[in-house]
TORDRENGU-853792 format. One line per 10 residues: their letters; for each residue x, y, z of C-alpha. Coordinates in steps of 0.1 Angstrom, whole numbers, plus 5000, padded with zeros to 4 digits. Example, Ala and Ser with C-alpha at 12.3 -4.5 7.8 and 13.67 -1.06 7.14 Angstrom:
AS) 5123:4955:5078 | 5137:4989:5071
//
This chain:
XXXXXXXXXX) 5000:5000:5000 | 5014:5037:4993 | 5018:5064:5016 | 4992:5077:5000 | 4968:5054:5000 | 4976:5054:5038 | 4971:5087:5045 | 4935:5083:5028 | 4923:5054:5049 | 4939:5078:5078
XXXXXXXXXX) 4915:5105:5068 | 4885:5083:5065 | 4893:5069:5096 | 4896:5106:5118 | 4864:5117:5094 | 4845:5087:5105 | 4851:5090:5146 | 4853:5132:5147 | 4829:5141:5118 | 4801:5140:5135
XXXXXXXXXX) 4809:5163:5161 | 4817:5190:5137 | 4788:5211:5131 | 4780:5245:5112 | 4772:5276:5132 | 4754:5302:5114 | 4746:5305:5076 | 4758:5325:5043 | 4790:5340:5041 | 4797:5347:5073
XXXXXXXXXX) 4787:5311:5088 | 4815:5291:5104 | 4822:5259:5124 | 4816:5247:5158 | 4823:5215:5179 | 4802:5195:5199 | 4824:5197:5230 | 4799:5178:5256 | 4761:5169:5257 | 4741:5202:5246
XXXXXXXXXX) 4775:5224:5247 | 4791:5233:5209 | 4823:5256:5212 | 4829:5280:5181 | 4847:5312:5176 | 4831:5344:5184 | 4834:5362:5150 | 4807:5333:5142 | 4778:5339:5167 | 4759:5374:5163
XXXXXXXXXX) 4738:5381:5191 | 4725:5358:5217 | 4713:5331:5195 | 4727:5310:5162 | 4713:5281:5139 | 4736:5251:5142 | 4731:5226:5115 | 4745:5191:5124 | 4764:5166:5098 | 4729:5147:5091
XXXXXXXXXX) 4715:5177:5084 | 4693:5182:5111 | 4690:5218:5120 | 4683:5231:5156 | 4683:5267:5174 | 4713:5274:5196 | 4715:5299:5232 | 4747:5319:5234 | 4762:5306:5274 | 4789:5324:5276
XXXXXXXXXX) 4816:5346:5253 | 4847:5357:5252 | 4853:5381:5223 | 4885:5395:5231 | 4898:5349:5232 | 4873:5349:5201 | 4857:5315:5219 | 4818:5311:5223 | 4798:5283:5238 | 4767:5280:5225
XXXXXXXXXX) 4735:5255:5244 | 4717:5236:5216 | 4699:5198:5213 | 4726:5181:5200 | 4703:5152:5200 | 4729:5121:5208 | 4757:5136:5184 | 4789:5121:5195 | 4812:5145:5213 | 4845:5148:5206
XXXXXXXXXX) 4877:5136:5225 | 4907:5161:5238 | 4937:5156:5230 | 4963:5145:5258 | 4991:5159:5243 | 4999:5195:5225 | 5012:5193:5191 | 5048:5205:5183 | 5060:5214:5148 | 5061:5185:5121
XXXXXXXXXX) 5035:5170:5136 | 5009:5160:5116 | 4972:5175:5119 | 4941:5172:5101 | 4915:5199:5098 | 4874:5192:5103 | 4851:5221:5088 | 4815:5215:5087 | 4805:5220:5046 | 4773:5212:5024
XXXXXXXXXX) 4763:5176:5024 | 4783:5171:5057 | 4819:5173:5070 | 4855:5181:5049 | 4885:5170:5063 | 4916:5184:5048 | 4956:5175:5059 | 4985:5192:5074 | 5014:5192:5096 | 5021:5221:5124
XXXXXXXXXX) 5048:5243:5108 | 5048:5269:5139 | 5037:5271:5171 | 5032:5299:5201 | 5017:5322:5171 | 5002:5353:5177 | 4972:5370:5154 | 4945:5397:5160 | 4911:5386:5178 | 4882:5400:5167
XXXXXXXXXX) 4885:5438:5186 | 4923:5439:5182 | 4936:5423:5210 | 4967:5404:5203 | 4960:5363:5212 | 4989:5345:5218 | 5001:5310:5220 | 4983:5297:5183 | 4992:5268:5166 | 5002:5275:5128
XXXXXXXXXX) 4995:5242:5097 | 4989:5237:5070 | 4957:5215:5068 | 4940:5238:5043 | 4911:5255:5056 | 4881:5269:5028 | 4856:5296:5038 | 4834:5291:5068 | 4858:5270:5087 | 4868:5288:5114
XXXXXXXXXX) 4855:5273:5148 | 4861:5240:5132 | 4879:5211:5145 | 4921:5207:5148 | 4923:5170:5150 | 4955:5143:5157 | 4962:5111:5140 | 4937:5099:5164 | 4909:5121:5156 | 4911:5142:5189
XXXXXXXXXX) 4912:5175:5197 | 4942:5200:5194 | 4930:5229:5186 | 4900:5251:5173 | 4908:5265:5138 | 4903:5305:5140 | 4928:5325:5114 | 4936:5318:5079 | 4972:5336:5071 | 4973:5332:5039
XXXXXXXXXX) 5001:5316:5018 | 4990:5280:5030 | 4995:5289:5065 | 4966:5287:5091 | 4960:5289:5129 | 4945:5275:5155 | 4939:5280:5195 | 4957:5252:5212 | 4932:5226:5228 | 4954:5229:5261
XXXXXXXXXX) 4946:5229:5298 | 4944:5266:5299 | 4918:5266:5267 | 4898:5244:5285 | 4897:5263:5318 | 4882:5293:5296 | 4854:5266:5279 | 4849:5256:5314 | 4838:5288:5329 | 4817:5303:5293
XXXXXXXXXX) 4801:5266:5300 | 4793:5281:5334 | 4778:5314:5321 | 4808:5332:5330 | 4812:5355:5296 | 4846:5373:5299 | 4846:5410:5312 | 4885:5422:5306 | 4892:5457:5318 | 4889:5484:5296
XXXXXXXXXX) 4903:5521:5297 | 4883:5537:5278 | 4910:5556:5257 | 4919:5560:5220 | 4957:5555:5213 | 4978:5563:5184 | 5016:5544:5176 | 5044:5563:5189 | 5057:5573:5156 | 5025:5595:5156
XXXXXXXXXX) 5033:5607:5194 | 5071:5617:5177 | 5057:5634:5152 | 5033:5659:5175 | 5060:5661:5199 | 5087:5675:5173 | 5060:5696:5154 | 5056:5714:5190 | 5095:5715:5202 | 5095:5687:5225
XXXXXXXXXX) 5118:5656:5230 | 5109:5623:5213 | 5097:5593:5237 | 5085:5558:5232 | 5048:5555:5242 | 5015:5555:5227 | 4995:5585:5224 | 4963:5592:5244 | 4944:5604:5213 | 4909:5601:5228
XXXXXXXXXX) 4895:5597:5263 | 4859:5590:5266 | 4836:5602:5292 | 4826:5587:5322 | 4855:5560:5318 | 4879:5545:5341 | 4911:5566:5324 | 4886:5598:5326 | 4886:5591:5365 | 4919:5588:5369
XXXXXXXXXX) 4925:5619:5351 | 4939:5613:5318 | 4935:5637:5288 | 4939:5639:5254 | 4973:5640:5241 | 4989:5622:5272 | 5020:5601:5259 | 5015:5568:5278 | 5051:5551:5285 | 5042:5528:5308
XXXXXXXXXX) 5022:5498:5326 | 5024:5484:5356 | 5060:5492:5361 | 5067:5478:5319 | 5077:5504:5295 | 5048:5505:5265 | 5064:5510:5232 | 5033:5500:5211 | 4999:5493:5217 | 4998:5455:5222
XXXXXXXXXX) 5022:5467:5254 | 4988:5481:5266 | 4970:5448:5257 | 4990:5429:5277 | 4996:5450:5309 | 4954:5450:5307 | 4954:5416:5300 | 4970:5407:5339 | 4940:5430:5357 | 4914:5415:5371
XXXXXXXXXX) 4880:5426:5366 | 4873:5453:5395 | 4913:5459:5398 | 4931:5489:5396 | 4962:5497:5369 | 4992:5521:5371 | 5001:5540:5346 | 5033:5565:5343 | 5024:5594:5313 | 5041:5621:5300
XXXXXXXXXX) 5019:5660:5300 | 5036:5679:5279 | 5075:5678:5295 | 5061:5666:5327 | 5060:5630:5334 | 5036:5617:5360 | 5019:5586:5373 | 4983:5579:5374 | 4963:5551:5392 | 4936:5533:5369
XXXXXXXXXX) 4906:5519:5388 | 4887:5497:5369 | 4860:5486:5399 | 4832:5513:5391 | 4827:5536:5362 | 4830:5530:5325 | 4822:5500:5304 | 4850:5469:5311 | 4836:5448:5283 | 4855:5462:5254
XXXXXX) 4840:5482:5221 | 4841:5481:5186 | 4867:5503:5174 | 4901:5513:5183 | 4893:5521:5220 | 4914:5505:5248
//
């Protein structure tokens, strides 16, 4: 027998235990995947799910009404309640994938499930969720991935999860949100209701090659930082005192060159927690205490609002 005619019976074998559990969230164009993750519980990527409901349509074709539980739209995961009517569940993988190995991908797609194959050609990728916050930690293949895959399934050799496809790079290249203890923690508590609130500033930022630019147009030295372009009203950063045209240089004692700095210094404060923050005014450089436990909306915007 060839290689080839291996790796087929391998793909009829990881379509035939895992295709079932891969379903289709949504419709149209901007439909994508999901997995049947437990009994009544399908996990998809939050770019899929618009509102508080979503039509899941199973392999068979059976179609059935889906709840939103719980989201996390900064992670891009959602966990959506639906009959899934006896539809096998999938398995978790034990073990995280490492480059080379090899991976296949399971979208849901008309007439029921396509499996396509890969190997992991990076890991500990980063990519932009679906408000701009960086997410770390991705796996990278190439198990080609078609339109309307994303929430679909990243499977082993042994038809078990690794990850949850989510970004196509282009070039062949595609990622994925490692199936890993910390992944399932997250699934765990959007299971439980608990939608994730991150703490949000409530500021507009420009790069700091903007900040240079202001700063030489009006005689003053060049920093690193972001620039406080906007500050909205009401919001945790308004509190504290921030204004418009504050150079922001650091967080939480870590200097913030760019705004994915920001992301990440946010990223370690707990809902209700407070946030320190060092700014430059002009020539004066000062620091500011960030209290995120009343005032101002902590669960993120559209737009380029931190």
């Amino acid at each position: 027998m060839s290689m080839l005619d291996e790796l087929g019976l391998q793909m009829a074998a990881v379509a035939q235990k895992a295709g079932a559990s891969v379903v289709r969230v949504g419709g149209g164009w901007r439909g994508g995947s999901g997995v049947v993750i437990g009994d009544g519980i399908v996990l998809t990527n939050a770019h899929n799910v618009r509102g508080d409901s979503a039509m899941v349509e199973f392999a068979d074709g059976r179609r059935a009404e889906a709840s939103l539980k719980g989201v996390d739209v900064d992670g891009d995961l959602a966990v959506l309640a639906v009959d899934t009517a006896g539809t096998s569940v999938i398995s978790w993988a034990g073990t995280s994938a490492g480059i080379g190995t090899p991976v296949f991908a399971a979208a849901a797609a008309d007439g029921g499930t396509r499996v396509t194959f890969g190997f992991v050609s990076s890991v500990a990728r980063a990519f932009r969720g679906p408000r701009g916050r960086r997410i770390s930690g991705s796996i990278e293949h190439t198990a080609p991935l078609a339109p309307g895959s994303s929430g679909g399934a990243l499977l082993d050799a042994n038809g078990a999860l690794i990850g949850l496809n989510t970004n196509r790079l282009g070039g062949g290249f595609y990622l994925a949100l490692p199936a890993d203890e910390a992944l399932r923690n997250r699934v765990a508590a959007l299971q439980r209701g608990e939608s994730a609130e991150r703490p949000r500033l409530g500021i507009g930022i420009a790069p700091s090659w903007v900040a240079n630019r202001m700063r030489r147009a009006v005689g003053l030295a060049e920093r690193e930082g972001v620039l406080v372009r906007e500050v909205e009203e009401s919001s945790p950063a308004a509190a504290a005192g921030m204004a418009e045209g504050d150079l922001l240089i650091e967080a939480a004692g870590r200097p913030i060159r760019e705004p994915d700095d920001l992301y990440d210094a946010l990223g370690t404060v707990n809902a209700g927690g407070s946030l320190s923050l060092r700014i430059v005014r002009g020539a004066d450089e000062r620091s500011v205490e960030v209290n995120f436990a009343s005032g101002g909306d902590t669960s993120g915007a559209n737009g380029p609002v931190h």
